[in-house]
C-alpha positions in Angstrom: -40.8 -100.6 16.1 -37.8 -103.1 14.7 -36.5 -103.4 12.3 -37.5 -106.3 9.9 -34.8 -108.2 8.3 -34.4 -108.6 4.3 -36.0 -112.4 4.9 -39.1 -111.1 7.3 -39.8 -108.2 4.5 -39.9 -110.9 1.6 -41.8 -113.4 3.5 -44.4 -110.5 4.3 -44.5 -109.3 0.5 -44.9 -112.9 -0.9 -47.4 -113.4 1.4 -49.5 -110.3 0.8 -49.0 -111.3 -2.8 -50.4 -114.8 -2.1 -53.7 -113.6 -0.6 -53.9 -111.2 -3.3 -53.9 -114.0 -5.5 -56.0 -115.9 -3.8 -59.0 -113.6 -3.5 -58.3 -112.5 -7.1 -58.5 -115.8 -8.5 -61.6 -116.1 -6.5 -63.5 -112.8 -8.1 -62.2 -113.8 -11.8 -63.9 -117.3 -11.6 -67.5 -114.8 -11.5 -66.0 -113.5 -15.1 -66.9 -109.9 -13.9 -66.2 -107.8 -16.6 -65.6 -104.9 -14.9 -63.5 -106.4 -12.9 -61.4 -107.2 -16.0 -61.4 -104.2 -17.9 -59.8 -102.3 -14.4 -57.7 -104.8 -14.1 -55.9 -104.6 -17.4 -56.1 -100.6 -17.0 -53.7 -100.9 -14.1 -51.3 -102.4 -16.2 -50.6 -99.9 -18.4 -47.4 -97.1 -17.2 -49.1 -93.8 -19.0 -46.3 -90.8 -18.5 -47.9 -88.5 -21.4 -44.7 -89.2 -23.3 -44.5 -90.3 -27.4 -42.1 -92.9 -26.0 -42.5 -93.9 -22.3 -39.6 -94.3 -20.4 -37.4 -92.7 -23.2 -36.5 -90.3 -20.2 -36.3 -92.7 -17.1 -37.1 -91.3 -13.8 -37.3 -92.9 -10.9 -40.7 -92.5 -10.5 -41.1 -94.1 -14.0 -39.3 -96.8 -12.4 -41.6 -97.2 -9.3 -44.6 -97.3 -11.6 -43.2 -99.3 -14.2 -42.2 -102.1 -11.4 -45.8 -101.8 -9.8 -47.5 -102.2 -13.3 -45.2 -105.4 -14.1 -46.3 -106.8 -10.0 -50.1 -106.2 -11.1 -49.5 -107.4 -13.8 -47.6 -110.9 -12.7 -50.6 -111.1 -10.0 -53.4 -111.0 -12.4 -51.4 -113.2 -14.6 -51.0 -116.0 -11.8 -54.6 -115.5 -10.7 -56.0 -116.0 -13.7 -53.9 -119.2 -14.2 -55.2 -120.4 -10.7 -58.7 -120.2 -12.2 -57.7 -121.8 -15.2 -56.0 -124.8 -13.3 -59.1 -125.1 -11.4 -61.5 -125.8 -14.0 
């Protein structure tokens, strides 16, 4: 397998992201609740710390960067649906 370049990488990730968006815009326009509540569960870093990320680790990192990502796709999503009304 090659190697993919820094530019083919990006280009693959934004447009992963894009269908994402797509199909999540989609769902929220049924107002599933369910749907919502997981949603805004997956945004949420829990490390069973007082303070989280007081101690930073690099798997605080990964998750912390993976719960902002969720959290800027439902976030661009739900402004899709909200553009589309």
């Amino acid at each position: 397998m090659s190697e993919l370049s820094p530019f083919e990488i990006e280009g693959t990730l934004n447009g992963q992201r894009e269908v994402l968006i797509l199909m999540l815009a989609h769902m929220l326009r049924n107002n599933d609740e369910a749907l919502n509540h997981a949603l805004d569960e997956r945004t949420a870093v829990l490390n069973q710390q007082e303070d989280p990320g007081a101690v930073p680790t690099e798997a605080f990192a990964v998750e912390g960067a993976m719960a902002r990502e969720i959290k800027r796709v439902i976030d661009d999503a739900k402004a899709r649906v909200r553009n589309a009304d």
